[in-house]
KEFI-928688 format. One record per residue (C-alpha): z, y negated, x. Coordinates in steps of 0.1 Angstrom, whole numbers, plus 5000, padded with zeros to 4 digits. Layout:
// residues N
REC     z     y     x
REC     Z     Y     X
...
//
This chain:
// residues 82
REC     z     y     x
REC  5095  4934  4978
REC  5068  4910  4967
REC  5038  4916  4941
REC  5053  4955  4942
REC  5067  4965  4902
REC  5089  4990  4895
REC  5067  5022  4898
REC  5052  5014  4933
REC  5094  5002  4942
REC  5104  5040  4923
REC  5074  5058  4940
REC  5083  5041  4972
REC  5121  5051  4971
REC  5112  5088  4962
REC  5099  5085  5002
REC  5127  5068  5013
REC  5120  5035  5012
REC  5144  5012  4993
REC  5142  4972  5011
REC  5115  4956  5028
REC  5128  4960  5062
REC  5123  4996  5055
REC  5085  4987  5044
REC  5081  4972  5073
REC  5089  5000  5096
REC  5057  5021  5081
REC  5020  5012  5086
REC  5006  5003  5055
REC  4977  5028  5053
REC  4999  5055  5064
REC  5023  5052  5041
REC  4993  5050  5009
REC  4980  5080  5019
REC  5012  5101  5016
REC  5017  5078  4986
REC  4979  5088  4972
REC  4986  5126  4984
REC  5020  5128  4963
REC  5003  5107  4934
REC  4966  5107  4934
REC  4963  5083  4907
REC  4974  5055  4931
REC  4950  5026  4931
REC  4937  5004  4957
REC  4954  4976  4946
REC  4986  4997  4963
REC  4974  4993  4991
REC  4971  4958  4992
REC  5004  4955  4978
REC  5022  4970  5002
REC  5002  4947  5027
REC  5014  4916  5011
REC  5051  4927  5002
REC  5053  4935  5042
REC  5033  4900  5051
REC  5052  4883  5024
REC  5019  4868  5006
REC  5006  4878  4972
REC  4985  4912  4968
REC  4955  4890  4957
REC  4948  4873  4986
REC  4950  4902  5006
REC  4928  4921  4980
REC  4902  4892  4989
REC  4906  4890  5025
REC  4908  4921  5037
REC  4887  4943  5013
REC  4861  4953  5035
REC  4889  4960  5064
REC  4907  4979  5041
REC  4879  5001  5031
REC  4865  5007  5066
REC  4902  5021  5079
REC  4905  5039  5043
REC  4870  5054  5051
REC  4881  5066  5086
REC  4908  5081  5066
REC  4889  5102  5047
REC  4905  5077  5016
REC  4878  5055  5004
REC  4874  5054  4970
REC  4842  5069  4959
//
């Protein structure tokens, strides 16, 4: 699972999720905010990692792309960062 290291990968199999195709069955932002509920330290830059291992393409770009999409849905979610 690309640009994810092994605490996203361990925080992500403590849900369930061990392989990408199993990434790719959960919507990103749904699956960072049970991720941020169960570990509220989660930044971010989670979230845009789990957009790019499921795209394939590097965290980065997706960090740079889609910031201000990212923190309009995050908003909606009651997630933003403050």
């Amino acid at each position: 699972m690309r640009g994810l290291g092994p605490r996203s990968r361990e925080q992500l199999a403590a849900l369930g999720i061990h392989d990408l195709d199993q990434l790719r069955q959960h919507d990103a932002y749904a699956l960072y905010a049970k991720l941020k509920a169960r570990w509220p330290g989660a930044s971010l830059n989670l979230l845009y990692a789990l957009m790019g291992a499921q795209e394939d393409r590097d965290w980065r770009d997706i960090a740079r792309e889609r910031r201000s999409e990212a923190l309009l849905h995050l908003d909606a979610l009651g997630l933003a960062p403050r």
